[in-house]
KENU-114747 format. One line per 5 residues: number of its first residue (from 1); their letters; for each residue x, y, z of N, C-alpha, C, O. Coordinates in steps of 0.001 Angstrom, whole numbers, plus 500000, padded with zeros to 6 digits. Each point is the difference from the previous one (the first is absolute). Layout:
NUM> A> X,Y,Z,X,Y,Z,X,Y,Z,X,Y,Z  ...
! end
This chain:
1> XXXXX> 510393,500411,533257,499176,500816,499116,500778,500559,498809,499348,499960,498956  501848,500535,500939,500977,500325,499096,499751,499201,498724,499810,500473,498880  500229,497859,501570,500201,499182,498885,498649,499994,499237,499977,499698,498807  498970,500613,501830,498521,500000,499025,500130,501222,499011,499457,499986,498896  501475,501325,501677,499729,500942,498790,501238,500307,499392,500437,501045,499519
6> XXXXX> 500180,497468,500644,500733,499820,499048,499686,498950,498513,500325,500104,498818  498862,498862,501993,499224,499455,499034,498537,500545,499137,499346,499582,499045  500580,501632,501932,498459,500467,499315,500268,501043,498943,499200,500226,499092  502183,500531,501084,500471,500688,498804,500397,499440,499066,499786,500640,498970  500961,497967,500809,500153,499363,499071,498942,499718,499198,499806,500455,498872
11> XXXXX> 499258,498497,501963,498816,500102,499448,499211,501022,499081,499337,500016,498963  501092,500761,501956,498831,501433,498797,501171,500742,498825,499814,500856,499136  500913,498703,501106,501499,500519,498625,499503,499141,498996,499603,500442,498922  500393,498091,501430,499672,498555,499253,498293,500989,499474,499841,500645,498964  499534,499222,501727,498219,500423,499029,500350,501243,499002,499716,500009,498802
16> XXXXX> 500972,501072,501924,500056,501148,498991,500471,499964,498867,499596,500586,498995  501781,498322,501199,500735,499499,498534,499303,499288,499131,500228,500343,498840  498909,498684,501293,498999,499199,499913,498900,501158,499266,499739,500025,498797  499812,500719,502034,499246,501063,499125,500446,500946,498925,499412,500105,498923  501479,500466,501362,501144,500743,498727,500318,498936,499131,499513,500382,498936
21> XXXXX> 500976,498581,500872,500159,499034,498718,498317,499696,499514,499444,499977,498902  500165,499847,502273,498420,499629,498740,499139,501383,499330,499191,500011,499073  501165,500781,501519,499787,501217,499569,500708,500415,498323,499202,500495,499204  502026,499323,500399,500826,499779,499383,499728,498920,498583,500032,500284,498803  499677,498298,501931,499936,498960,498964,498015,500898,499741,499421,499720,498951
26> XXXXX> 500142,500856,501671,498452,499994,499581,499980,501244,498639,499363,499982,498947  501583,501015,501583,500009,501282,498559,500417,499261,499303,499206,499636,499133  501946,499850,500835,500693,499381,498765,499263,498404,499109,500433,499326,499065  498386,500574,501731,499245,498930,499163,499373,501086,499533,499681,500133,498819  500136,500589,501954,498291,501206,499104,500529,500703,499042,499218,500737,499399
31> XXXXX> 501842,499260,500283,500724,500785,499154,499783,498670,498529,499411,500397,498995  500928,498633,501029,499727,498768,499092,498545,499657,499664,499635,499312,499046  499565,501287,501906,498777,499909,499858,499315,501056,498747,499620,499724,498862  500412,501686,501946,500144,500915,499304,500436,500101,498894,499175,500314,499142  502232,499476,500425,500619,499615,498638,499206,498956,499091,500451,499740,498884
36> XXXXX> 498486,499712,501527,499824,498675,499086,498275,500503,499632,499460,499771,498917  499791,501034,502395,498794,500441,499490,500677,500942,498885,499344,499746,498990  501033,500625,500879,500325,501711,499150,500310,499480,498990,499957,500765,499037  500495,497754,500651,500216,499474,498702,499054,498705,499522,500283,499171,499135  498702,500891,501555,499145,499680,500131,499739,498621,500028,499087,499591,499282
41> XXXXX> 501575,499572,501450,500112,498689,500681,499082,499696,500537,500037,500593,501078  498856,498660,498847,499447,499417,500930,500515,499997,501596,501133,499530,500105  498447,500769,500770,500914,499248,501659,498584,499486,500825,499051,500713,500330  501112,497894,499883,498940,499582,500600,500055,500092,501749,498967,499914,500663  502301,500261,499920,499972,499960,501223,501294,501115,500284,500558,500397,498978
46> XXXXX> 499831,500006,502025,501068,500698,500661,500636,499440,501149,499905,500813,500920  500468,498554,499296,501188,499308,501308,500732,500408,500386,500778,500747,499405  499264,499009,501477,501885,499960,500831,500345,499040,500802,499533,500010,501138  501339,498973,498465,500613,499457,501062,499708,498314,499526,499936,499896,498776  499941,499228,501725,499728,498307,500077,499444,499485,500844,499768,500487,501106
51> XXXXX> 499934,498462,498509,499298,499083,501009,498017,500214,500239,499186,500206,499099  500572,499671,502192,498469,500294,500070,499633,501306,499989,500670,500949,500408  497612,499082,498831,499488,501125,500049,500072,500583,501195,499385,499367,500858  501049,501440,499455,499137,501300,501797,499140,500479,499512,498961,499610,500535  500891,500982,498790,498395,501353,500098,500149,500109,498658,500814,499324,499371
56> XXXXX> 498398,501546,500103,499768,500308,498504,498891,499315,499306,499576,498866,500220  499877,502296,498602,499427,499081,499032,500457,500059,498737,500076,498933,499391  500315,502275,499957,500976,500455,499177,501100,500229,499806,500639,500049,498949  499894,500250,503022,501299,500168,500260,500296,498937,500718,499096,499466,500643  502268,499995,499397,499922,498711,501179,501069,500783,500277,500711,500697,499276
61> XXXXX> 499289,498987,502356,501355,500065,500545,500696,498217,500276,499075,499204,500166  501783,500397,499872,500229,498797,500428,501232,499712,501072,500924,500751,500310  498805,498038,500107,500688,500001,501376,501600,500180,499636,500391,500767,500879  500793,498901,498230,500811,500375,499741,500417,501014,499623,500417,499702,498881  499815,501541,501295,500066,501265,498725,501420,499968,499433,501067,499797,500579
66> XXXX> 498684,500440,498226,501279,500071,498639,498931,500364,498594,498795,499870,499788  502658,500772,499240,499205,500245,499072,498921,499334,499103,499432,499016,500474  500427,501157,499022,498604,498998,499305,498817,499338,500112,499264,500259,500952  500350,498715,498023,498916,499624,500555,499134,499818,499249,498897,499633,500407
! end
């Protein structure tokens, strides 16, 4: 039993880090976002990340996350 909550804490270190970086790359796109309405850029979509759509209609999240998009 030891070795499962040794793997199940890793595991949840791995999601939280995983959540704190996308947390991170998501202000710092909204911040580029923000900057570009205020100067009045067109922005037709908001992303994060690559690859396939997940959810969204305005916002996509995508199965890779990194900046851009």
């Amino acid at each position: 039993m030891p070795i499962f909550n040794i793997i199940l804490s890793w595991v949840v270190l791995g999601l939280k880090v995983l959540i704190s970086l996308s947390a991170v790359v998501f202000v710092h796109e909204l911040g580029h976002f923000i900057a570009a309405r205020l100067r009045g850029v067109k922005v037709d979509k908001f992303s994060l990340g690559m690859g396939p759509k997940l959810a969204g209609i305005k916002f996509k999240e995508l199965a890779l996350p990194s900046s851009g998009g």
